[in-house]
N, C-alpha and C positions, 0 to 999 in steps of 0.2 A: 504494500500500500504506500502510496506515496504522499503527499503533502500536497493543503488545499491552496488550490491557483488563486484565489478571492477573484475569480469572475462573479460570483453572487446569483449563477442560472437556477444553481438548483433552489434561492430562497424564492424566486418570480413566478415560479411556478407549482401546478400542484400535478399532482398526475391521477390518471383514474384509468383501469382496465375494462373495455369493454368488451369483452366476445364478439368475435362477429363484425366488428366496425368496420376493420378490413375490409371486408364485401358488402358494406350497405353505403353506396353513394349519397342518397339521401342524408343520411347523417355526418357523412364528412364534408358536404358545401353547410350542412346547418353548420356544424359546427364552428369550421375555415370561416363563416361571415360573421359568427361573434369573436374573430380574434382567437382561436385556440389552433393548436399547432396537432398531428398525429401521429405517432411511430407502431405504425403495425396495428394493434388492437391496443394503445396506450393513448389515452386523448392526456394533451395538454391545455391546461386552464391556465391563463394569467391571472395569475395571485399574488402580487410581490409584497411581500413580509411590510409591515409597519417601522420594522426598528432593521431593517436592511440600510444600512446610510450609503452616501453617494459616492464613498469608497468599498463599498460591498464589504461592509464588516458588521457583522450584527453590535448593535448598540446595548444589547444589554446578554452581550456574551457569556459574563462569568454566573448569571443567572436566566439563562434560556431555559424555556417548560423541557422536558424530559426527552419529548419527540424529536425535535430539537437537536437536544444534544447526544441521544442514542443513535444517530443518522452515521452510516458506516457505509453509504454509497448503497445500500439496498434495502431502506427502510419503505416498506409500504406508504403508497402517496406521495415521495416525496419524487421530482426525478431528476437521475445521474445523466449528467449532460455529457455527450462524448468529451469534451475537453475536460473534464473529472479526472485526477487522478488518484480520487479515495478509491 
C-alpha cells in the first residue's frame, strides 16, 4: 500500500452498486444528466465532503467519524479513484 496523493477524489464522491446498470441505457443518460459518472455496475454521485478544504485535506482529520477513517481503499461506498495508491 502506498501513501495518499491528497487528490481529494475519493472524499467528492460516493459510490453505489447497481446490478445491471451496465445494460440499462435508460439509466445511465438519467443518470450522466444529473452529473454522476459510471464504472461498470458502480454509479458515481457527486458528494464532496463538507470539511474537504481546497487543498484536499480533510479539516477535521484527527477527529473524522469512523467510516472515515477505516477507508483502506475498499471501504463500501466510498470510491478508489485509479490515481489511489491506498
Amino acid at each position: 500500500m502506498g501513501e495518499c496523493s491528497k487528490c481529494g477524489e475519493c472524499c467528492k464522491w460516493l459510490q453505489f452498486e447497481i446490478p445491471g446498470l451496465g445494460n440499462d441505457r435508460n439509466k445511465q443518460e438519467y443518470f450522466k444528466a444529473h452529473g454522476c459518472k459510471r464504472e461498470g455496475d458502480k454509479l458515481l454521485v457527486p458528494m464532496r465532503c463538507p470539511h474537504l478544504t481546497e487543498e484536499n485535506l480533510c479539516d477535521i482529520h484527527d477527529h473524522k467519524p469512523f467510516l472515515c477513517s477505516s477507508w483502506k481503499g475498499s471501504t463500501k461506498g466510498f470510491w478508489k479513484p485509479k490515481c489511489c495508491t491506498l
